[in-house]
C-alpha positions as CSV (number, residue, x, y, z in Angstrom):
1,X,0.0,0.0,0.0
2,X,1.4,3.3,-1.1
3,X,0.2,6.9,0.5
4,X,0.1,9.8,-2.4
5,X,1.4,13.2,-0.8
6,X,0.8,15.1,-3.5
7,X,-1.7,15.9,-6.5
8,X,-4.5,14.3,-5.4
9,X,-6.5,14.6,-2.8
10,X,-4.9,13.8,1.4
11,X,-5.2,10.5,2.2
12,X,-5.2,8.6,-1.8
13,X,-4.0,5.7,-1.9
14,X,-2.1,3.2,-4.2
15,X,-2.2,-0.8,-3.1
16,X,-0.1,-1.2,-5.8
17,X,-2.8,-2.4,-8.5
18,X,-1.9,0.4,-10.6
19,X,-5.4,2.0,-9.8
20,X,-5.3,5.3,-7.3
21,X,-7.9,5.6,-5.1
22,X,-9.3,8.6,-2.8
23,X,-10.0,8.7,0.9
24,X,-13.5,7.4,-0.5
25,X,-12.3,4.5,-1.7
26,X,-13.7,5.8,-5.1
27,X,-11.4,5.4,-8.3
28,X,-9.6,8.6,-9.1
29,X,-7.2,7.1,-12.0
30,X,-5.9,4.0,-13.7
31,X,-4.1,3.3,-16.9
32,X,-5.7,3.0,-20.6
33,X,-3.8,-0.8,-20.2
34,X,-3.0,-2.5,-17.3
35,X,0.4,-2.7,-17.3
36,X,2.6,-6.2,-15.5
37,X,6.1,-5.5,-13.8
38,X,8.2,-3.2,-16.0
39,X,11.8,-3.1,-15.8
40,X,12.7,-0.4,-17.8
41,X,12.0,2.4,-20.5
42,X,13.4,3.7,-23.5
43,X,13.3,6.0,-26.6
44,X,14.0,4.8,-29.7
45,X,15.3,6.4,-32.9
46,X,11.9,7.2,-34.4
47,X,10.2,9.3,-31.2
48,X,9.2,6.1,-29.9
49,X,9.1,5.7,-26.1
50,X,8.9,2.4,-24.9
51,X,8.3,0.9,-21.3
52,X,9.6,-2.8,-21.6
53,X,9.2,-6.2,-19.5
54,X,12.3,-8.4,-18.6
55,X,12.1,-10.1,-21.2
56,X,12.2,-7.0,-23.5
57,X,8.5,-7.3,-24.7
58,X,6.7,-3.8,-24.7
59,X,4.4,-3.1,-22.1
60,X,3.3,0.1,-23.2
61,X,4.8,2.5,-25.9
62,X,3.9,6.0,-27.3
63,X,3.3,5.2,-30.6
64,X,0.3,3.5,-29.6
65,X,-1.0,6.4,-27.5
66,X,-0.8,9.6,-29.4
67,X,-1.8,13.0,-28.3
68,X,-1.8,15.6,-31.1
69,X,1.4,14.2,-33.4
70,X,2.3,11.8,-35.5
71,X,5.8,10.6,-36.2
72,X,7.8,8.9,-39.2
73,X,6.6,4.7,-39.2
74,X,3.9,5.4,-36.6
75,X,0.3,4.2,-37.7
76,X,-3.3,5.2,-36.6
77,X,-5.6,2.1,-37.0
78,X,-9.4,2.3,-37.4
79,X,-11.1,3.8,-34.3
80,X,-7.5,6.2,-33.9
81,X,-8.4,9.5,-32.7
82,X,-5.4,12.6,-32.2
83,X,-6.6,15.1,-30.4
84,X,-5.8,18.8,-29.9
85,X,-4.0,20.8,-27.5
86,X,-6.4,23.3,-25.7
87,X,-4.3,25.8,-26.5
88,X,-0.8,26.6,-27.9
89,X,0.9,26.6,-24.0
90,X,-2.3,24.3,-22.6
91,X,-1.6,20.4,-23.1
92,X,-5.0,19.6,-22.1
93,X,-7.4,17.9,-24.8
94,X,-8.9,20.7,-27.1
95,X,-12.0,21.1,-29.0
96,X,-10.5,19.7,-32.2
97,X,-10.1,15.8,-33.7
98,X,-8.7,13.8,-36.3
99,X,-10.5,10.6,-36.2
100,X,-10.3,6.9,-38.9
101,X,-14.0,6.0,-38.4
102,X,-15.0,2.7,-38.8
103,X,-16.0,3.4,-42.5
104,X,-12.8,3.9,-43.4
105,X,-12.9,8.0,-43.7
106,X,-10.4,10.2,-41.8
107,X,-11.8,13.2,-40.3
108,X,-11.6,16.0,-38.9
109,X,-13.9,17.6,-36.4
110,X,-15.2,19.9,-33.4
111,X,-16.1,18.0,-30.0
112,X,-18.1,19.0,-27.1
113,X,-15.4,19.3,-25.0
114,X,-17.3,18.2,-22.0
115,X,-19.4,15.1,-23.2
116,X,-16.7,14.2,-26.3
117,X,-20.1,13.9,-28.4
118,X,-17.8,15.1,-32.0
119,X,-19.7,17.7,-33.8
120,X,-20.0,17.7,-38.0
121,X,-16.6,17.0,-39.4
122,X,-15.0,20.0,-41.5
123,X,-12.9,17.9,-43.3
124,X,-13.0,13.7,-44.8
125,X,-11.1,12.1,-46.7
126,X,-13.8,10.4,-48.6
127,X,-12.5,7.0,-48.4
128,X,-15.1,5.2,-47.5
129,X,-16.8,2.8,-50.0
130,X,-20.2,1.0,-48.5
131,X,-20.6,-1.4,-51.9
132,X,-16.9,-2.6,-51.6
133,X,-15.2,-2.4,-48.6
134,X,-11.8,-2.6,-49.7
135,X,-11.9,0.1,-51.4
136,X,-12.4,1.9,-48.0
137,X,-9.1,3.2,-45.7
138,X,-8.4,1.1,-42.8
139,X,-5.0,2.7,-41.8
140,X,-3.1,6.2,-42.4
141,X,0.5,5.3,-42.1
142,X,3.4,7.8,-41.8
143,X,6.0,6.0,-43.3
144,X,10.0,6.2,-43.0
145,X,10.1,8.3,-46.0
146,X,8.2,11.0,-44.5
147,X,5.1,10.1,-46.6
148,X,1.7,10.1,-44.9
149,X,-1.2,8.3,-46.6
150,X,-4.5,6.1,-46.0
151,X,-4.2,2.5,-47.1
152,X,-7.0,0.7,-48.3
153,X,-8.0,-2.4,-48.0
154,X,-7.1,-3.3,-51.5
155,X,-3.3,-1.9,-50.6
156,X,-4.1,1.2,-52.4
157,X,-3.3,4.5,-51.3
158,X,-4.3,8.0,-51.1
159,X,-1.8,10.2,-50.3
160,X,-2.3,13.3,-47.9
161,X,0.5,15.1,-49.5
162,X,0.2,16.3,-52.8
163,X,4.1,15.4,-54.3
164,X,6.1,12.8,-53.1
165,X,9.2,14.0,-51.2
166,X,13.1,13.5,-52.5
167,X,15.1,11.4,-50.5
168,X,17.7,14.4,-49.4
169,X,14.2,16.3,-47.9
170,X,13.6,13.2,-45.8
171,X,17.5,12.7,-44.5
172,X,18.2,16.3,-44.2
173,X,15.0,17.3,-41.7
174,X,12.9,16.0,-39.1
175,X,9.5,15.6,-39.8
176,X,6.1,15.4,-37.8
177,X,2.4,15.4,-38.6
178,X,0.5,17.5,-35.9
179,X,-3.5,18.8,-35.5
180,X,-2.6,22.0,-33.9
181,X,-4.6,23.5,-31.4
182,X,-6.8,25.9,-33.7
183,X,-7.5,22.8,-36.1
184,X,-5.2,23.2,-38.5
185,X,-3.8,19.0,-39.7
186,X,-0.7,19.8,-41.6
187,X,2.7,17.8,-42.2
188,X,5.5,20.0,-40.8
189,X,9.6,19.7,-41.2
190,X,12.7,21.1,-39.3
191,X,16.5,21.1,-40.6
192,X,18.4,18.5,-38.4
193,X,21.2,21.0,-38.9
194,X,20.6,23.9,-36.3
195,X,21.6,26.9,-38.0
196,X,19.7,29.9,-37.0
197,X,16.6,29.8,-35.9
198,X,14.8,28.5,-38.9
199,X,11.6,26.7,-36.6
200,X,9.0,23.8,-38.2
201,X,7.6,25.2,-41.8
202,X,4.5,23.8,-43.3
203,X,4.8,20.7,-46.0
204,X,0.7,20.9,-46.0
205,X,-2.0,21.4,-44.4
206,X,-5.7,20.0,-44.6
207,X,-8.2,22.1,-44.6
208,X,-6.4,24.7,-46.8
209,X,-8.9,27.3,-45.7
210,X,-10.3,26.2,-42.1
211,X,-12.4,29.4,-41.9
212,X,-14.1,28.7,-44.9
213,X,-14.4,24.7,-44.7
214,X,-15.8,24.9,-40.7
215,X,-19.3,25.0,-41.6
216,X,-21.2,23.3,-39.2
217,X,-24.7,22.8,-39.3
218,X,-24.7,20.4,-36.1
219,X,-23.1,22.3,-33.3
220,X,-20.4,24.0,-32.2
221,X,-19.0,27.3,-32.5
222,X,-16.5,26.6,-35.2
223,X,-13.2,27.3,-36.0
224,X,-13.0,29.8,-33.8
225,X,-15.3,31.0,-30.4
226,X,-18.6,32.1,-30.0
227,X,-19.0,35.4,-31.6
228,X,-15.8,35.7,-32.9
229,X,-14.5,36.1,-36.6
230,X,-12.0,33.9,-38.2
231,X,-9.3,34.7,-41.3
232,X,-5.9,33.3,-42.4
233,X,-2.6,34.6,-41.9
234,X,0.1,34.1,-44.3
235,X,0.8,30.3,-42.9
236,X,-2.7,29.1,-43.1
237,X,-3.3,29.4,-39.6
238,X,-6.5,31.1,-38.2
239,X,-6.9,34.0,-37.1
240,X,-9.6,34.5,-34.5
241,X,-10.7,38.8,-33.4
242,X,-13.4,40.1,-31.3
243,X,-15.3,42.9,-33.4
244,X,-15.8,46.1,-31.9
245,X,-17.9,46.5,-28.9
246,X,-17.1,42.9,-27.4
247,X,-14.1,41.3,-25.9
248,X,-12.7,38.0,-25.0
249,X,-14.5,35.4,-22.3
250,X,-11.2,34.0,-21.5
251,X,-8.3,36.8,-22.2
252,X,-5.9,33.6,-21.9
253,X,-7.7,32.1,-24.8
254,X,-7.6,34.1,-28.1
255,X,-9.4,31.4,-29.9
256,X,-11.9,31.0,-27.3
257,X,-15.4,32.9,-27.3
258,X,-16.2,36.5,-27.3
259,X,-18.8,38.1,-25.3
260,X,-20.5,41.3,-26.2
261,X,-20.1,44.7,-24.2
262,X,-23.8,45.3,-23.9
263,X,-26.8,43.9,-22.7
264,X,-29.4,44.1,-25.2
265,X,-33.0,43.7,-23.5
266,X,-36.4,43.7,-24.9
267,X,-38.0,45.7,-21.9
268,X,-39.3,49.2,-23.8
269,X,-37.4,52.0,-22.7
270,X,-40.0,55.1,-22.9
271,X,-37.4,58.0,-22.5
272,X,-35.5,57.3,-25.5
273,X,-36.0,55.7,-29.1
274,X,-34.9,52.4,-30.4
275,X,-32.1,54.9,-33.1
276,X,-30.7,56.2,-29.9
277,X,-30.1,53.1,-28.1
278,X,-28.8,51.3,-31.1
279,X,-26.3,51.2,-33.7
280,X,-24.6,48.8,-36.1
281,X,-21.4,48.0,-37.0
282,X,-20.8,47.4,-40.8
283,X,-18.5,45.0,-41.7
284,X,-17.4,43.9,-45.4
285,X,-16.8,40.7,-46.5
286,X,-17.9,38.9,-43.0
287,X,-20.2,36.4,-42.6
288,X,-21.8,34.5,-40.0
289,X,-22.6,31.3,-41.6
290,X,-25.9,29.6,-40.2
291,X,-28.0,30.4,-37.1
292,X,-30.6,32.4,-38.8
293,X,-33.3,32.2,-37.3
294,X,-35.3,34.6,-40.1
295,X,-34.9,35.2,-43.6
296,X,-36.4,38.6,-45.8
297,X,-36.9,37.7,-49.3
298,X,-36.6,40.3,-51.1
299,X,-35.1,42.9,-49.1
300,X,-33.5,46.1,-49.4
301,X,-30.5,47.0,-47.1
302,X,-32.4,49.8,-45.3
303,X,-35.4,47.0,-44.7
304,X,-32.6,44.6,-43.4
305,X,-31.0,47.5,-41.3
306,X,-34.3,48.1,-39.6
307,X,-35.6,44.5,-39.2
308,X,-33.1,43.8,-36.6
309,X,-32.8,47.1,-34.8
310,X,-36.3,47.2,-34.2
311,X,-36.0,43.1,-33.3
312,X,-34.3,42.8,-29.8
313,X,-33.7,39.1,-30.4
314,X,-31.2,40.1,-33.2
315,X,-27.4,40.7,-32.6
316,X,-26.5,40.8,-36.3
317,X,-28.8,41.0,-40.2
318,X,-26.3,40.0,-43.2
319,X,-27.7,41.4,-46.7
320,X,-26.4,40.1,-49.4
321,X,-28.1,42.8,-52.6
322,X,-31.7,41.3,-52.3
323,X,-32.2,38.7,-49.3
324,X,-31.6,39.9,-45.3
325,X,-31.1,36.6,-43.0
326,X,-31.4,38.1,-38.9
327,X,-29.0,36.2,-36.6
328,X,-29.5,35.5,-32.8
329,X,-26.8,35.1,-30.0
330,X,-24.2,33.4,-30.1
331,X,-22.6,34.3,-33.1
332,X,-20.6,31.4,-35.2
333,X,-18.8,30.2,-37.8
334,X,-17.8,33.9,-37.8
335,X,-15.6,34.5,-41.2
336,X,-13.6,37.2,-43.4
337,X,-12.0,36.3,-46.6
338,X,-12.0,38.7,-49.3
339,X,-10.4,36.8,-51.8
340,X,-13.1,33.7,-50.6
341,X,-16.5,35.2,-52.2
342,X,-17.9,36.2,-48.7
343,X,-20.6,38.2,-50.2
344,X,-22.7,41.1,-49.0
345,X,-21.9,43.0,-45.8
346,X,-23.0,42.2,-41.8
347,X,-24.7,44.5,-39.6
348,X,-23.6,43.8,-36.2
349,X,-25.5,45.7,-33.5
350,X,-24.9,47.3,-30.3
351,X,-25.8,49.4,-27.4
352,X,-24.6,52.8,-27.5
353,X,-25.3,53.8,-24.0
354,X,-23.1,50.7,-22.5
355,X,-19.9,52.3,-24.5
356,X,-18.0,53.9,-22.1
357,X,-17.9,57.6,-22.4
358,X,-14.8,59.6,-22.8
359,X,-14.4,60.8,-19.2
360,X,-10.8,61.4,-16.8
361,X,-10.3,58.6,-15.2
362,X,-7.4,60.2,-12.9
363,X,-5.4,58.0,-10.1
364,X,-5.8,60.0,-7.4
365,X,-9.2,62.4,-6.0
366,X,-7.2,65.3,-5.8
367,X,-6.7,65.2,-9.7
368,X,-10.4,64.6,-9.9
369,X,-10.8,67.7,-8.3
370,X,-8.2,69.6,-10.4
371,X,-10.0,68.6,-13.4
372,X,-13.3,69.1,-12.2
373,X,-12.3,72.6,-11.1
374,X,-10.8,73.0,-14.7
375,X,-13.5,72.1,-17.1
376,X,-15.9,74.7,-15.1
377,X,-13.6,77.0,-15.4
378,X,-13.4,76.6,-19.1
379,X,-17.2,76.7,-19.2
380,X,-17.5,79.8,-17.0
381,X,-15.4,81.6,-19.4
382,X,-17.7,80.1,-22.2
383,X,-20.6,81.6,-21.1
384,X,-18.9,84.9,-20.0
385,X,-17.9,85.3,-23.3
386,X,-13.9,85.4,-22.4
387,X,-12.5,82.4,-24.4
388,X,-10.0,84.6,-25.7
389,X,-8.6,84.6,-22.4
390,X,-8.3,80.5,-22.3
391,X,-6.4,80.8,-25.6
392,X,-4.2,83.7,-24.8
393,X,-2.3,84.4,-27.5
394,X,-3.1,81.5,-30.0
395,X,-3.9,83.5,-33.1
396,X,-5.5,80.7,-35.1
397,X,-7.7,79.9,-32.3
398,X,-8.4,83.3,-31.9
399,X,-9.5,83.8,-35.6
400,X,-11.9,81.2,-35.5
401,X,-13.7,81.9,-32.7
402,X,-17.1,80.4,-33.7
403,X,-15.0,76.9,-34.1
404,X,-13.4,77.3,-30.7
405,X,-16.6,77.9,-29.1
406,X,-18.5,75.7,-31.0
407,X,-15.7,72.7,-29.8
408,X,-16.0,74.2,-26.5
409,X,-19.5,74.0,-25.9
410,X,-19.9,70.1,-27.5
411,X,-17.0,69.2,-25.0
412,X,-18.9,70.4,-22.1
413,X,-22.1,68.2,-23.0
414,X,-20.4,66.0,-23.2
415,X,-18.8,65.5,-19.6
416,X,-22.5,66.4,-18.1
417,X,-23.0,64.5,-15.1
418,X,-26.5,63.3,-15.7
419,X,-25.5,60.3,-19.0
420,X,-29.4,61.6,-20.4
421,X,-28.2,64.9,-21.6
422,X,-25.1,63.5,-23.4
423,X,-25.2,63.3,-26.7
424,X,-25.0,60.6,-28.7
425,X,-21.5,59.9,-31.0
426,X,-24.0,60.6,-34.6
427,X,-25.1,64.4,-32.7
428,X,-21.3,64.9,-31.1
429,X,-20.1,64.5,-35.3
430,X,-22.7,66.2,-36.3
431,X,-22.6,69.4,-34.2
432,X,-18.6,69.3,-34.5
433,X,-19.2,69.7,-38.7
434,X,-21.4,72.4,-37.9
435,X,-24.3,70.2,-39.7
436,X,-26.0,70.5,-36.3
437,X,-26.9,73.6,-34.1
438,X,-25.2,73.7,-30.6
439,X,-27.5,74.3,-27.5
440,X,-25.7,76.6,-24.2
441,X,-25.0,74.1,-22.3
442,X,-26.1,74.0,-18.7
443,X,-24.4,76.9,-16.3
444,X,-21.3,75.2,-14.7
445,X,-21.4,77.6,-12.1
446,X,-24.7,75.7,-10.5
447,X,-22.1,72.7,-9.7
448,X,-19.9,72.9,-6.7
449,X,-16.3,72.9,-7.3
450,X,-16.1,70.6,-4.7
451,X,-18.6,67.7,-6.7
């Protein structure tokens, strides 16, 4: 009987069955296989590490246990599944898989991480054949020269890589197969001589577009988070970005979910209209693909615009020149590819009044009161008619007088302390252009200096 002091819970213990059990006596952890005495381990030439018996037979190697990599002469039999990192510095199982179903198709797919249940794959090899099973894959192989296929069951092949490799490009590097954390399956290769810093550079990867090819009608968020939008950098690796007005759930995680800014309710708010409580964002070239929950055929973009600020269940309408589908939260399958065909143009809404407004934020109250004191003062003289003496001797301030005090007067609205008689962004550009008439604002000298 062994006593664990550490990473589990006080009191575990071992009775040397190879099981670990808690002060409950309940089962906290036991191998995939049940391993017999071994004597001692090893790695081998090709990655492989190998625990051995005494009589050198393997009790348990790597190769047969993969994470998230494959290596040269490993193979992935039917029922295989590699699974993702969480995240590039997390070694926890992510949300993505590359499975050999039983049919004989590799795939790759989305998972719930909680349940496992695997969500509609984004990639498949199509190697499958229901009238004639051999023709269907029951291995991939990554052979010694670097190649990675499926075999069939006829002993044909379909090869994952598009060129077969010269035999300097398999001596010369190290290679590995890996499904990266973002869900990216590519075949990736490293000089053996370490000059520099050259790193691993892609052979391939499958999909060759991830943000385009993750559409998934089953589940899931896709490629990237809830809410988030996905494009390609130059290595064919996602890119996941919060739009405006929302933020990351996890800040660790910036392929994880985003979460909007706002609260948008359906409660009627008499004392203003739906115009000033709500904007949109326009966005070229983005899509959210699926999750509508309505369509408008035809429509016009002002009739798409309006449908879903006057809709509270809609976060986002997508109008493509003549139809207007209305999108709930979550977001997903968020997308931006220009050179993809990602037609039409989003609307993405928010609340205006739960942007923060431009205010001091100073570190210490006696700079709150310095400012305070300040901005009265500047509206005192406003009102007094003696801006030329906040200016002094500025003569291109002084020779535009209506601008000054027309900047003036729109700053002071907006730092009023009651939020209802702030104006709204649309009003503040509006009245800056001089397309809008500036009230007075309120007397400054009806607030204590001391507020």
């Amino acid at each position: 009987m062994i006593r664990i002091s550490s990473c589990f819970p006080s009191g575990s213990i071992n009775y040397q069955t190879k099981q670990l059990f808690g002060p409950q006596g309940i089962e906290l952890w036991k191998p995939n296989k049940v391993l017999s005495v071994i004597a001692y381990g090893f790695m081998n030439d090709t990655g492989n590490f190998m625990l051995l018996h005494n009589d050198s037979s393997p009790g348990w190697e790597s190769f047969q246990s993969p994470t998230d990599t494959m290596l040269p002469t490993q193979i992935m039999n039917l029922g295989g599944v590699l699974h993702s990192r969480q995240s590039e510095n997390r070694f926890t199982p992510g949300r993505f898989q590359c499975r050999l179903l039983s049919d004989g198709n590799l795939v790759l797919n989305t998972r719930d991480v909680q349940s496992d249940f695997p969500y509609e794959a984004y990639y498949s090899s199509g190697t499958s054949d229901s009238s004639n099973i051999s023709n269907s894959g029951y291995q991939v192989v990554f052979d010694q020269t670097a190649q990675m296929y499926i075999l069939r069951g006829n002993n044909q092949r379909m090869d994952l890589a598009t060129e077969k490799l010269p035999l300097s490009f398999v001596k010369d590097y190290y290679h590995r197969t890996t499904l990266n954390f973002d869900g990216v399956f590519g075949q990736y290769y490293h000089p053996k001589n370490l000059s520099g810093n050259p790193g691993w550079k892609a052979l391939w990867v499958q999909p060759d577009n991830i943000c385009l090819r993750n559409t998934l009608f089953g589940g899931g968020s896709g490629t990237c988070g809830f809410n988030s939008i996905c494009r390609l950098d130059v290595n064919r690796r996602p890119i996941c970005e919060c739009p405006l007005h929302y933020e990351l759930l996890d800040p660790n995680d910036k392929h994880g979910s985003c979460k909007p800014r706002f609260t948008q309710i359906c409660e009627e708010d008499n004392s203003k209209s739906v115009e000033d409580l709500y904007d949109f964002e326009e966005l070229i070239e983005t899509n959210w693909v699926y999750g509508d929950y309505e369509t408008i055929d035809p429509s016009t973009e002002i009739m798409c615009r309006n449908s879903c600020l006057y809709d509270c269940f809609c976060a986002a309408a997508v109008f493509n020149g003549n139809q207007c589908w209305k999108k709930g939260q979550p977001l997903k399958n968020g997308r931006s590819d220009p050179s993809a065909n990602v037609n039409g143009k989003s609307f993405l809404k928010f609340k205006k009044a739960d942007i923060p407004p431009t205010t001091f934020t100073p570190t210490h109250e006696i700079n709150k009161t310095k400012e305070r004191g300040t901005l009265i003062l500047v509206g005192s003289l406003l009102l007094e008619g003696m801006l030329d003496v906040l200016v002094e001797n500025d003569v291109e301030a002084l020779n535009d007088r209506e601008k000054l005090e027309r900047f003036v007067m729109v700053a002071f609205w907006c730092i009023q302390e009651d939020a209802s008689l702030r104006p709204t962004m649309r009003k503040v550009c509006q009245m800056l252009e001089g397309g809008f008439e500036v009230p007075v604002p309120q007397n400054p000298n009806q607030v204590s200096f001391r507020d």
